[in-house]
C-alpha positions as CSV (number, residue, x, y, z in Angstrom):
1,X,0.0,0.0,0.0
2,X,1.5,3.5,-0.9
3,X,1.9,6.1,2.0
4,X,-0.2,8.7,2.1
5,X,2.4,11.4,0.7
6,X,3.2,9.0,-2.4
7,X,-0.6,9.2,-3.3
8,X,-0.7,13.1,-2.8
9,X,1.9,13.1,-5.8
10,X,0.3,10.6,-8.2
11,X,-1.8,12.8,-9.5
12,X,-0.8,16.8,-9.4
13,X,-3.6,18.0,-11.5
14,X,-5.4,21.4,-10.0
15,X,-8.7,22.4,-11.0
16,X,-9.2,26.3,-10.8
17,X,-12.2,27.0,-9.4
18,X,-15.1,29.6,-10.1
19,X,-14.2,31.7,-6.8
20,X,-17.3,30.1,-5.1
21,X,-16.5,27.2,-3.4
22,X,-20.4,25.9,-2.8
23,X,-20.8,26.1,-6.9
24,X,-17.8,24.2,-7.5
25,X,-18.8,21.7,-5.4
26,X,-22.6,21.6,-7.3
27,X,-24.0,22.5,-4.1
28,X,-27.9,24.4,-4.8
29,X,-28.2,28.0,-4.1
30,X,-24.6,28.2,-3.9
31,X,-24.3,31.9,-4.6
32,X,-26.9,32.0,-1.0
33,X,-24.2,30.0,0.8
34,X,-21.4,32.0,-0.3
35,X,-23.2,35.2,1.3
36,X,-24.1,33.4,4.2
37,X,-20.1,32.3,4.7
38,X,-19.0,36.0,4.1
39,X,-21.2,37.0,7.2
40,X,-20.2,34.0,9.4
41,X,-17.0,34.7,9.0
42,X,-18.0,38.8,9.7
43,X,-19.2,37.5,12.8
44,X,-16.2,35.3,14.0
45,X,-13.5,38.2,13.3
46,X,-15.9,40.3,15.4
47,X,-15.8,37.8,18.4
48,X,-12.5,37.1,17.6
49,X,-11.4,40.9,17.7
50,X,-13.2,41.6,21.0
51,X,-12.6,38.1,22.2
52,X,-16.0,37.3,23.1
53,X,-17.1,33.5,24.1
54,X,-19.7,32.0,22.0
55,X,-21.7,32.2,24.7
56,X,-21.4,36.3,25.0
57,X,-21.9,36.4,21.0
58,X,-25.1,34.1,21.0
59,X,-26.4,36.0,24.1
60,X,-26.5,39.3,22.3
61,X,-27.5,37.9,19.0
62,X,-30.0,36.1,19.9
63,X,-29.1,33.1,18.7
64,X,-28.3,29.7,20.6
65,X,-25.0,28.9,21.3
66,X,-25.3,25.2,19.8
67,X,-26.6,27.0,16.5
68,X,-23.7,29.9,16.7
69,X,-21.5,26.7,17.2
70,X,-22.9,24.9,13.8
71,X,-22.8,28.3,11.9
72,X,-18.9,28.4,12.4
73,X,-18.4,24.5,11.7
74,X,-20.1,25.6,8.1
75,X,-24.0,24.7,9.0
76,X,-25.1,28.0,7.0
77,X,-28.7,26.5,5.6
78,X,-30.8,26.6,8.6
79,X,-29.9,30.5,8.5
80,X,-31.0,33.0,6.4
81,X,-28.9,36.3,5.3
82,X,-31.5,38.6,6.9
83,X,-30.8,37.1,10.0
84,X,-27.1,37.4,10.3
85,X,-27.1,41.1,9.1
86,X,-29.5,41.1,12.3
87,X,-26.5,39.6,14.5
88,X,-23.9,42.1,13.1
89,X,-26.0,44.9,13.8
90,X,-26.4,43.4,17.3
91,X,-22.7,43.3,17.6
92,X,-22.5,47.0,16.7
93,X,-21.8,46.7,13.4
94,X,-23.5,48.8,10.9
95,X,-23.8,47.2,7.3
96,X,-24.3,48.8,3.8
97,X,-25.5,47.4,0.8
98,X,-24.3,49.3,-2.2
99,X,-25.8,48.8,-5.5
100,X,-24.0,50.1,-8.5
101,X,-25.3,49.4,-12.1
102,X,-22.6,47.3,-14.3
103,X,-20.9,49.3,-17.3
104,X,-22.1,46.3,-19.2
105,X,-25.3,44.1,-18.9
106,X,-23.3,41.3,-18.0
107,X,-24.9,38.6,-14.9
108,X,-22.1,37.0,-15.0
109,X,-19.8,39.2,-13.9
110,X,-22.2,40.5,-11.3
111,X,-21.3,39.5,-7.8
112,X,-21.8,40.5,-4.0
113,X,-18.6,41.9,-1.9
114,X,-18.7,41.6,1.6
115,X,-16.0,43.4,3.2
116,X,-14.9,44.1,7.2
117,X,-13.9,47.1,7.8
């Protein structure tokens, strides 16, 4: 039986993916779970920043611990967008949604930027 380094170099191919990890994986409403992981991960560097317990963070969000726990483990479908830009705002965060029309009509390159400032 090979060793589990020798089988990492059999085959060296890389697949370059869309830049959404959900689609590339075939997942439904991946473009959803892409937003939803942007937030989540919005909400850890915000517990992480002011090193809150999940505990603190569920208490002022609202949200149970055990489900705070699943959101950062990647559980993002029982969740909907609305709801975490609810728990940011609870956190003291304000967030903006800026629209902008694109210099082409092009869907594909249209696409949703969260950023933390």
């Amino acid at each position: 039986m090979a060793k589990r380094s020798e089988i990492a170099h059999e085959d060296e191919r890389a697949i370059h993916g869309a830049g959404n990890v959900f689609a590339d994986l075939g997942l439904p409403d991946a473009e959803d779970l892409l937003h939803k992981a942007d937030l989540v991960i919005a909400i850890r560097k915000v517990m992480e920043s002011r090193r809150l317990s999940q505990t603190k963070v569920a208490e002022v969000t609202g949200v149970d611990q055990p489900t705070l726990s699943k959101l950062f483990g990647g559980c993002l479908t029982s969740i909907t967008v609305g709801r975490l830009l609810t728990m940011l705002n609870r956190l003291g965060h304000n967030v903006t949604i800026c629209i902008k029309d694109l210099p082409e009509a092009r869907p594909e390159d249209a696409h949703v930027l969260v950023t933390f400032a």
